[in-house]
C-alpha positions in Angstrom: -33.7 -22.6 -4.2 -34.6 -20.5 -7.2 -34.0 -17.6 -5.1 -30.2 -18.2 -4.5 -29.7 -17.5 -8.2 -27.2 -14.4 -8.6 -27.6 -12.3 -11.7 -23.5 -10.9 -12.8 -23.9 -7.7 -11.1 -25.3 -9.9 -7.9 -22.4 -12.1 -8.2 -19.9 -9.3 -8.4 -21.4 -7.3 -5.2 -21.2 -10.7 -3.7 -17.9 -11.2 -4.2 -16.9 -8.0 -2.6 -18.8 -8.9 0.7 -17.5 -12.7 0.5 -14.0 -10.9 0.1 -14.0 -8.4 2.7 -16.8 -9.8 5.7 -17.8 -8.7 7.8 -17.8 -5.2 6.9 -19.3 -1.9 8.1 -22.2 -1.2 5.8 -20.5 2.2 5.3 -17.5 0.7 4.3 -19.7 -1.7 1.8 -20.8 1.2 0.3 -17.4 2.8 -0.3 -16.2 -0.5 -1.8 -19.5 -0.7 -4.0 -19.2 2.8 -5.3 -15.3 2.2 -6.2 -15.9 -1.0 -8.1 -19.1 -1.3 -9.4 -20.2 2.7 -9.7 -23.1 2.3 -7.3 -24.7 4.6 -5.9 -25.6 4.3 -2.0 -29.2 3.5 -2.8 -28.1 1.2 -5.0 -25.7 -1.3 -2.7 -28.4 -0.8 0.0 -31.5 -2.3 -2.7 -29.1 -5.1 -3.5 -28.0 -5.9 -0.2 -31.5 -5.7 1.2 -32.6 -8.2 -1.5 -29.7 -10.6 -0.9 -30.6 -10.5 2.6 -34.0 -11.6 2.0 -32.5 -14.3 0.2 -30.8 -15.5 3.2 -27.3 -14.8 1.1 -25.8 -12.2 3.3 -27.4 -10.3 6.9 -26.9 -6.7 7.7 -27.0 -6.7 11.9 -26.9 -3.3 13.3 -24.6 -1.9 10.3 -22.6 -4.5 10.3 -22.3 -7.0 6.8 -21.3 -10.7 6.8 -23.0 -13.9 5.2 -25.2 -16.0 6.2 -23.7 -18.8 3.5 -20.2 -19.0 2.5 -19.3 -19.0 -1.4 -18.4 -22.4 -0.8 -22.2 -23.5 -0.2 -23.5 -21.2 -2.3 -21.6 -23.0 -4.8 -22.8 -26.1 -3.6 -26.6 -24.7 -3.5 -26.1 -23.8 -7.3 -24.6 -27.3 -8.9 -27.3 -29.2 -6.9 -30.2 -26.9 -8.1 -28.0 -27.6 -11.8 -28.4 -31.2 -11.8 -31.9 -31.2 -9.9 -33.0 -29.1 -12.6 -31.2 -30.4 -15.4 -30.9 -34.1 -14.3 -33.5 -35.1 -12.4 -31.1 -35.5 -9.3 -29.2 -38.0 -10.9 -25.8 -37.4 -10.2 -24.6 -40.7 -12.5 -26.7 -39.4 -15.4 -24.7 -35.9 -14.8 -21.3 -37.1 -15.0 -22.5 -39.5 -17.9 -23.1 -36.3 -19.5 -20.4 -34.6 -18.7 -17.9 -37.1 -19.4 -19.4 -37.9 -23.2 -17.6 -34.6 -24.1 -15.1 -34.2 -21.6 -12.5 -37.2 -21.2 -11.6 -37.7 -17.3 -8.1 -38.1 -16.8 -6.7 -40.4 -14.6 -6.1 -37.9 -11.5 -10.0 -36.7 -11.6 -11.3 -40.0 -11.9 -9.4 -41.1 -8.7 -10.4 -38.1 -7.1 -14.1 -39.2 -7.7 -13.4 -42.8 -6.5 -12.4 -41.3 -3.3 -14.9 -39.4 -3.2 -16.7 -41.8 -3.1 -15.1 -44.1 -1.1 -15.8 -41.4 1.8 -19.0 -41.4 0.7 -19.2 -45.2 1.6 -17.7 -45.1 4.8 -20.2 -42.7 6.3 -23.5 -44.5 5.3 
């Protein structure tokens, strides 16, 4: 997992594949040099390191990921409260909450969560 981690300019060349997939490689580069400043070398180093991350796959020119930004996401917050938690969800939102007051909407939004949770165990 510790692999998945994004540095900014990782996150922002991410976004621009996540945004525009799947993409010519050529057209990657274009969008690369336009936003970030890069270089050809450069979007090719990244993308060939993101790829051995299992991020994003470059098939015969052609960009698109591998996971969405949705489970990246989801890849990241468990790694946070593995890490940070020892897997304990509870003992996260214990945390959380002793700074951050839940307002009624969230809290039912966490009781069906859940809920759902319930019903499919």
């Amino acid at each position: 997992m510790e692999e998945l981690r994004l540095g900014v300019i990782e996150s922002q060349f991410a976004e621009i594949i996540w945004s525009n997939e799947p993409l010519p490689s050529g057209e990657l580069v274009k969008l690369c040099e336009q936003k970030l400043g890069w270089k050809k070398s450069t979007t090719y180093t990244v993308l060939k390191r993101l790829c051995e991350r299992g991020i994003f796959q470059n098939e015969k020119g052609m960009v698109s990921a591998r996971m969405t930004k949705e489970e990246y996401d989801a890849a990241q917050s468990e790694k946070f409260v593995e890490e940070n938690f020892g897997g304990s969800l509870p003992a996260f939102l214990a945390a959380f909450t002793t700074r951050k007051k839940l307002n009624k909407s969230e809290v039912d939004e966490i009781k069906k969560m859940i809920d759902a949770i319930g019903k499919e165990g």
